[in-house]
C-alpha positions in Angstrom: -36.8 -18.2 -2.8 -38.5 -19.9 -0.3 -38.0 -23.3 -1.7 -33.5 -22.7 -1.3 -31.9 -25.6 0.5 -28.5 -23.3 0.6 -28.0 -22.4 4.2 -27.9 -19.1 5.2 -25.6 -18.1 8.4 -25.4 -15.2 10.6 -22.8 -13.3 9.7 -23.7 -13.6 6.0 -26.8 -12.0 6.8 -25.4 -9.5 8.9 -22.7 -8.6 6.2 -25.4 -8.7 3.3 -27.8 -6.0 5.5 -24.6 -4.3 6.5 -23.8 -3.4 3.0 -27.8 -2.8 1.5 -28.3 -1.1 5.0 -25.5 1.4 5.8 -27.2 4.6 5.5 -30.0 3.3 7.9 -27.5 2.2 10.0 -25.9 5.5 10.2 -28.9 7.3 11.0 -30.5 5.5 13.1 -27.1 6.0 15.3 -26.7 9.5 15.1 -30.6 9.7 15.9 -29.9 7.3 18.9 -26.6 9.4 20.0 -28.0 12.4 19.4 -31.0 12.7 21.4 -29.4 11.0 24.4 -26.5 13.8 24.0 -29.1 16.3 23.8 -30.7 15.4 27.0 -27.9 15.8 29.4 -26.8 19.4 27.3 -29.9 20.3 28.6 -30.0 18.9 31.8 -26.5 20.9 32.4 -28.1 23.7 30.5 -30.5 23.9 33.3 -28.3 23.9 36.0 -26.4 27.0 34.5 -29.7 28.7 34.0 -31.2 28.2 37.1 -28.3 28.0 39.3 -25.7 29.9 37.6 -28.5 32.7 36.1 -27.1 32.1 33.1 -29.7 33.9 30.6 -30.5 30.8 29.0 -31.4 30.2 25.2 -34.4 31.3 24.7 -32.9 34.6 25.7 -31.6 34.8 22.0 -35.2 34.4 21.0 -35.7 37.6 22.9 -33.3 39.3 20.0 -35.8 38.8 16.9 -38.7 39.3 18.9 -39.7 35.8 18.3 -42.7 34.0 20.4 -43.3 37.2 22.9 -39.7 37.2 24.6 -37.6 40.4 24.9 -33.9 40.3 25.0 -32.6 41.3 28.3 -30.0 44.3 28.9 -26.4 43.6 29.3 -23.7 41.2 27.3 -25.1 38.2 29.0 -26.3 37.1 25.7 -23.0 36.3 25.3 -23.7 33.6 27.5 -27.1 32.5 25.2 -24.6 32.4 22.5 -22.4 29.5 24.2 -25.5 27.6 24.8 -27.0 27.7 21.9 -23.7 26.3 20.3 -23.6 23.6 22.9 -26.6 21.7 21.1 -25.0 22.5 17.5 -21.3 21.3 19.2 -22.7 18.2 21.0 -25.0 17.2 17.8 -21.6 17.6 15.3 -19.5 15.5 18.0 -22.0 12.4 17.4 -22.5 12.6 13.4 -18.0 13.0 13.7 -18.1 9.8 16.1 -20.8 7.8 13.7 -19.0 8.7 11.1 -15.8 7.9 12.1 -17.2 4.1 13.2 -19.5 2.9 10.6 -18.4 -0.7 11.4 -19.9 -0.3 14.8 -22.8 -2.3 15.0 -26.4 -1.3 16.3 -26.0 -3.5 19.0 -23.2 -2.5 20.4 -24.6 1.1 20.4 -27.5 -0.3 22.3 -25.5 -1.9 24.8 -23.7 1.4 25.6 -27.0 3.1 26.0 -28.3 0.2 28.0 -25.0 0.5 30.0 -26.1 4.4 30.9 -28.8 3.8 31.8 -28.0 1.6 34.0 -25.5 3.6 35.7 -27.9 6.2 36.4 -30.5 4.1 37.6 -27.5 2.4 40.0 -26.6 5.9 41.4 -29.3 7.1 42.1 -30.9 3.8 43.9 -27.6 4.3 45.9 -28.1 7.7 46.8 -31.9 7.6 47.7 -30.5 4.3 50.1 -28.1 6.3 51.7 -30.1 9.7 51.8 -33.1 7.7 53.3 -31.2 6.2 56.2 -29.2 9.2 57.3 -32.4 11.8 57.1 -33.9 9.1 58.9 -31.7 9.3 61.7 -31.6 13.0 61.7 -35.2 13.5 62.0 -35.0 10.9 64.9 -32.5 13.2 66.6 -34.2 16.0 66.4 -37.7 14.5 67.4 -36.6 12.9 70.1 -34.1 16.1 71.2 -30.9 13.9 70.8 -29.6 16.8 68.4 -27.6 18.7 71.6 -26.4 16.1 72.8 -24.8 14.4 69.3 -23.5 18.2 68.0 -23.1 21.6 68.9 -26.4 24.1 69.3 -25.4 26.1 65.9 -25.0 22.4 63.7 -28.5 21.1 65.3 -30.1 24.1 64.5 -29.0 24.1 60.9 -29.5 20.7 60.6 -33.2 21.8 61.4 -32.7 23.9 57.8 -33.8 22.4 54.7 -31.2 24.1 52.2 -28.3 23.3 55.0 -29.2 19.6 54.9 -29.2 19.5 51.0 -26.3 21.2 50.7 -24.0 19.1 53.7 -25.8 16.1 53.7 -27.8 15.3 51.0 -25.4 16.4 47.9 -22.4 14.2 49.5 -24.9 11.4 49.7 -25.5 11.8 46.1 -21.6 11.6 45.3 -21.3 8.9 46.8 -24.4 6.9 45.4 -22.0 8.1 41.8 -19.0 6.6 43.5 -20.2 3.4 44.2 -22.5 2.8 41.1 -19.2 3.1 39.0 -17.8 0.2 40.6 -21.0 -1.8 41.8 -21.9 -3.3 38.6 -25.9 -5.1 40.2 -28.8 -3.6 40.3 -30.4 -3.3 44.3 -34.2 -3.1 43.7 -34.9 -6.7 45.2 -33.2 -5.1 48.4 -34.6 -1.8 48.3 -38.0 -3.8 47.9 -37.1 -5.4 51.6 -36.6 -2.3 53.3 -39.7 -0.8 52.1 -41.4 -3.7 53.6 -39.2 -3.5 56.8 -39.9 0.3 56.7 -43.8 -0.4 56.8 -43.4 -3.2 59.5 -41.6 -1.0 61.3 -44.1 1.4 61.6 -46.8 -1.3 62.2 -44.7 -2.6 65.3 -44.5 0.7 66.6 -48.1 1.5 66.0 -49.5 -0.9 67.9 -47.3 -2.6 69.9 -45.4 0.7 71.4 -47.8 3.1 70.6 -45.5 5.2 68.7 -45.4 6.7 65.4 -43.5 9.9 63.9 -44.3 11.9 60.3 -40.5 10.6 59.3 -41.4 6.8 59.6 -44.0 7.3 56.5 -42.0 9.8 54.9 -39.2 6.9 54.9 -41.2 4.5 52.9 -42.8 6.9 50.8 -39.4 7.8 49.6 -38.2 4.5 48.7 -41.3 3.8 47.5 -40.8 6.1 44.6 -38.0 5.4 44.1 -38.9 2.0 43.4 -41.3 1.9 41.0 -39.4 5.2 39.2 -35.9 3.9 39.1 -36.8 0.2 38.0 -38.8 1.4 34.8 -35.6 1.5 32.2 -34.5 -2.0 33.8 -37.8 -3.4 33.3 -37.8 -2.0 30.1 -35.2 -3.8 29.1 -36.3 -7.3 30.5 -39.1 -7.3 28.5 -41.3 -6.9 32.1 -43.9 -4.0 31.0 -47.4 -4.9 30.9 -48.5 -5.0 27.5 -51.6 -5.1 25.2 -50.4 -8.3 23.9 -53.9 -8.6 21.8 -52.2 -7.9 18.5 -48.0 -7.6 19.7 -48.0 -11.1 20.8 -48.9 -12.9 17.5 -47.2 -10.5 15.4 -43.7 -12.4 13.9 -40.2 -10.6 14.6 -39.9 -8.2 12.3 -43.3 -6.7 13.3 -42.7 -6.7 16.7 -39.3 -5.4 16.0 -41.0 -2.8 14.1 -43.9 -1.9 16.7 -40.9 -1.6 19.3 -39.0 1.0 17.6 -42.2 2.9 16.2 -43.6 2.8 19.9 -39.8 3.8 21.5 -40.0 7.4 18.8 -43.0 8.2 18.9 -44.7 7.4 22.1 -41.9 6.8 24.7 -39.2 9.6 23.5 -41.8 12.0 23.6 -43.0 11.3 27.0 -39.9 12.0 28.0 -39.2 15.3 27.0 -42.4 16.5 27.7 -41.5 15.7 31.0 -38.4 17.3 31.5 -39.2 20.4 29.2 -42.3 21.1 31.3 -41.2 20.0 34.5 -37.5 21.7 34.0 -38.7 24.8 31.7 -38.7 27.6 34.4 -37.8 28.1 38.0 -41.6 27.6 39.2 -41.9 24.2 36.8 -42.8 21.2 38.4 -39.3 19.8 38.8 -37.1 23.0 39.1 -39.2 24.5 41.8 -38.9 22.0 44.6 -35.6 21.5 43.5 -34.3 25.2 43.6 -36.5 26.0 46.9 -35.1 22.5 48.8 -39.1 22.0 49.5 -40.0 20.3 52.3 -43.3 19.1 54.1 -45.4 20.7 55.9 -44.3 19.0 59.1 -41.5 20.0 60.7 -39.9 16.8 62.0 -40.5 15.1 58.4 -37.9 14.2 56.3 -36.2 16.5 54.2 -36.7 15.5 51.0 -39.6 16.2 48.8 -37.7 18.3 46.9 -35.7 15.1 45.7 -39.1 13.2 44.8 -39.6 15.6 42.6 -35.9 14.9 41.1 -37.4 11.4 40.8 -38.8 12.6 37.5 -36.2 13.9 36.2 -34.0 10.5 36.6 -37.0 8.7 35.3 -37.1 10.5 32.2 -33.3 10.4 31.3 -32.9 7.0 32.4 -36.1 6.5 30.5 -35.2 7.9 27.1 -32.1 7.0 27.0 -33.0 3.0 27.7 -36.0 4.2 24.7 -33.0 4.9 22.5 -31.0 1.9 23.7 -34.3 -0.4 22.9 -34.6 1.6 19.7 -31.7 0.1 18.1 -31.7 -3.3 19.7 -34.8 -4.3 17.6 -33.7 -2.4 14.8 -30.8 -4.2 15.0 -33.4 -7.7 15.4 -34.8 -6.2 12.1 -32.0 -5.7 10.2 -30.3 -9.3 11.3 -27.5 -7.8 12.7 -24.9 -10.3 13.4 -24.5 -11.1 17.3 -28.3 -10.9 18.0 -31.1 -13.7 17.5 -32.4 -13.7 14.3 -35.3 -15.5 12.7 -32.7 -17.2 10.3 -35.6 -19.1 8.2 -38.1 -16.9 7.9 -35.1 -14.7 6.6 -33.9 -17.6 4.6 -37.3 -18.0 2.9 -37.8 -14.4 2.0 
């Protein structure tokens, strides 16, 4: 009652919802888990499709005659099979390791998916830093015919090839964007902010002071640019820094923001993202496979070499995105269950 003078503390509360909870608890973290498992079984599934020509699982579709596919000729549905069971596998992995840790809290769960997240977003931010300078330079090279004189006729002229420079310059660049975010803990955007601007002043300078200008310059900040706003989204999300429609969110009390957070995260922000990456990654013309497959450039020739990565853009945004949703998901569900080890609204609890 509201009128109790006991006081209430926060591990009492925590144990109390613990114990009245624990089936919640449980499925909100194999919900969490799961789909954030799910999205990088399809993510690899998609590599093995459309760079391996695996047949894919739809292919066992194909068997039953369901939704107008036709099973292909051969045993490669073999190959379906193992697939299909990597969903099935990957889904019975989380529900062993929830399972197997019901004293886990919500918030540490959150704070492992936050952690992800994070690393992605860190990689990549590395790699589109180091990818931008050294294409940068390249196309410089070859603009201003430097190539010959730097490297050997046959390198210059492959360098001059889109899949040649993915494959030898870009894909090492993106190893090592991994290799350093596992060890370099801080987020960069407040630097990668700066070198957009010095990007642009760059080409100001050049402009009009030196009267020179070259398709790579733009192409530069363009890059970064998305990268930018892309990459920061799950980090913003996290901080709290999205614009909202704070007309009815910002007088509602905990709980019902908790609630309007976690209701928003399943039903509008995990969806999002998986319409994104099932449309742009469904086939090997979709939005995000085809640039990616072809190594799709622009149309000028002395450009940089990278379009086919803004299209990749998406694809981090998405999985970075849903799984920081997921992350956010249990954070206020953890709020709204009074979870020990995160701020609680101990007397409007109390007075419940």
């Amino acid at each position: 009652m509201s009128g109790s003078s006991q006081p209430v503390n926060d591990t009492e509360i925590g144990t109390v919802n613990a114990d009245s909870h624990g089936g919640i608890v449980v499925l909100a973290r194999i919900f969490a888990l799961a789909m954030t498992v799910s999205a990088f079984v399809y993510l690899a599934n998609n590599v093995l499709n459309f760079w391996f020509d695996w047949p894919g699982v739809p292919t066992i579709f194909g068997m039953f005659g369901w939704f107008g596919l036709s099973a292909p000729e051969g045993g490669v549905l073999n190959l379906a099979w193992i697939q299909l069971i990597t969903y099935f596998g990957a889904f019975a992995v989380v529900v062993l390791i929830v399972i197997g840790s019901k004293q886990r809290t919500l918030h540490a769960d959150a704070e492992m998916l936050s952690g992800i997240a994070g690393y992605i977003v860190r990689a990549a931010f590395w790699a589109v830093l180091l990818i931008g300078i050294a294409d940068a330079f390249i196309s410089f090279l070859r603009v201003e015919g430097f190539m010959a004189t730097l490297f050997s006729e046959d390198i210059a002229d492959k360098l001059g090839r889109p899949a040649f420079r993915g494959h030898y310059v870009h894909y090492p660049l993106i190893v090592a964007g991994l290799v350093i975010a596992s060890f370099k803990r801080t987020l960069g955007f407040h630097w990668l902010a700066v070198l957009i601007v010095a990007a642009e002043l760059a080409i100001v300078l050049a402009r009009f002071v030196f009267s020179y200008e070259q398709a790579f310059m733009a192409d530069l900040v363009r890059f970064w640019y998305g990268a930018l706003f892309l990459f920061a989204s799950p980090y913003t999300l996290i901080k709290e820094g999205h614009v909202r429609v704070d007309i009815l969110y910002a007088s509602f009390r905990l709980p019902a923001k908790a609630r309007s957070n976690i209701i928003g995260c399943i039903f509008l922000g995990l969806p999002l993202c998986w319409v994104i990456l099932t449309l742009g990654m469904w086939g090997s013309a979709s939005a995000i496979n085809g640039p990616l497959l072809t190594f799709e450039v622009t149309q000028s020739g002395f450009g940089l070499y990278i379009k086919y990565l803004l299209a990749g853009f998406l694809m981090i945004f998405a999985l970075s995105m849903l799984v920081q949703f997921m992350s956010y998901m249990l954070s206020n569900m953890a709020t709204l269950l009074h979870e020990p080890g995160h701020k609680q609204d101990l007397e409007e609890h109390a007075a419940v």
